[in-house]
Structure formats: C-alpha cells, structure tokens
N, C-alpha and C positions, 0 to 999 in steps of 0.2 A: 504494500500500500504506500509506504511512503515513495518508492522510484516512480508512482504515478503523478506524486502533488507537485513537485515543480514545474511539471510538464504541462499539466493542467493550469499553473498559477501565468505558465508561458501564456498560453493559449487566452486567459482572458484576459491580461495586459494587453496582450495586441489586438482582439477584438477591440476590446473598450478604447487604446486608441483611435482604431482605425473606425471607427463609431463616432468618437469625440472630431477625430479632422475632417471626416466626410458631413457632418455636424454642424462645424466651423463654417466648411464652405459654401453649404448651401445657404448658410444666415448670410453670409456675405453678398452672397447673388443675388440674394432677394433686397439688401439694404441698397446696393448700388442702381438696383433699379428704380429704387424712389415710390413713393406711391403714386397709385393715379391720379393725375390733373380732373378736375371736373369743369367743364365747359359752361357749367349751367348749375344754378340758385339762385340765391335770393342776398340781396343786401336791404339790410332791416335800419331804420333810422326809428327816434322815437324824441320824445318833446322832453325824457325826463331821461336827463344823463346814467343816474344810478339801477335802471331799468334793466329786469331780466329777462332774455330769450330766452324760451322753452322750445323744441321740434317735437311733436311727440311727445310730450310729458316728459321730454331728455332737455337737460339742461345745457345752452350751447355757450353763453356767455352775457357777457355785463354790454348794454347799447351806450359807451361811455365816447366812443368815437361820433366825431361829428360827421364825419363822411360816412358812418355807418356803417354793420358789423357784416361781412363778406362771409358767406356760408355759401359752401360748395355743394351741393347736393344732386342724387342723379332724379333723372325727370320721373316723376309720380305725384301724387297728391298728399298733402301734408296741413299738420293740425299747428297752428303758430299761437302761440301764449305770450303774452311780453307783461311782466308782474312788476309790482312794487308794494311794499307794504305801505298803505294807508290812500292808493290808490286801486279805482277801479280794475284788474283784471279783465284783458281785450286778448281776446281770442278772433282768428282769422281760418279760414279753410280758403292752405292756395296750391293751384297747381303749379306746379313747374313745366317749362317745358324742354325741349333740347336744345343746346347751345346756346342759350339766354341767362343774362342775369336780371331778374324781373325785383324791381326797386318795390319798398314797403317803406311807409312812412306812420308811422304810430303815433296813435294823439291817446294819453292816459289823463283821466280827470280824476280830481281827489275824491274822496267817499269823503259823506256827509257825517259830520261826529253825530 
C-alpha cells in the first residue's frame, strides 16, 4: 500500500494543476473579451437629485447626474420605479426598443404630511 500513495499523491498534483491553469485560462479569455456593449436603454433624469432607480424591483442607482443615469439594457419591456423617501413613488411601464437610447425624465412631488 504505501509504493501506491506517492504515485497516487503524483497523479493529483498534476491533475489539480492542470485543472487550476486550464482554469486560469479560460477566466482570462472570457475577461479580455469584455462584456457586451448594449446599443439600446434608457437614460433616466429626475427633478430630485437624491432619487432612486429601481428596473424590476432591482435597484440600479442614485438619479444624482444631471445629464442622467445611462442604463444599458436589451430590448423588452420593463417596470421603472424612481423612489424617494417623503416623496411620491412614480412608477413607469417602458419598452425599449433596439439600438435606441429612449430618454425618461421624472417629475417626483412631495406627499402631503
């Protein structure tokens, strides 16, 4: 038994390398390709700087740019929320279409105490 374990401890070192650099390589291929570009979304503008985009009840970011928040998205239809605490809550249903970036401009008004 024991003239088998080195031979054996051989054989998984070099698997598990050769595991580990064919591993390596393929993460590299895939990072040097980049991710897809998208042709087409939405840029979102809104009246109150500190204002949250919602896509889907997924949170995309703060509408804190005045030229408006650039979201890439592929063409489908979509649920748009843009929050604020102590303001109304406006919800939007937009489509997208292909190679378009189709501008959104949000007007949030205060709730009433």
């Amino acid at each position: 038994m024991t003239n088998r374990e080195p031979k054996l401890r051989v054989w998984l070192v070099a698997g598990g390398l050769a595991l580990c650099l064919g591993g390596t390589a393929g993460c590299n291929w895939m990072a040097s390709r980049g991710p897809k570009q998208l042709r087409q979304g939405l840029v979102v503008r809104c009246n109150q700087p500190k204002a949250t985009l919602y896509i889907d009840e997924r949170i995309v970011g703060a509408l804190s740019r005045p030229k408006g928040l650039r979201v890439g998205l592929s063409p489908g239809k979509y649920r748009i929320a843009v929050r604020l605490p102590g303001y109304f809550t406006r919800y939007l249903d937009v489509k997208v279409g292909p190679d378009k970036y189709q501008r959104l401009t949000v007007l949030l008004r205060r709730e009433l105490d």
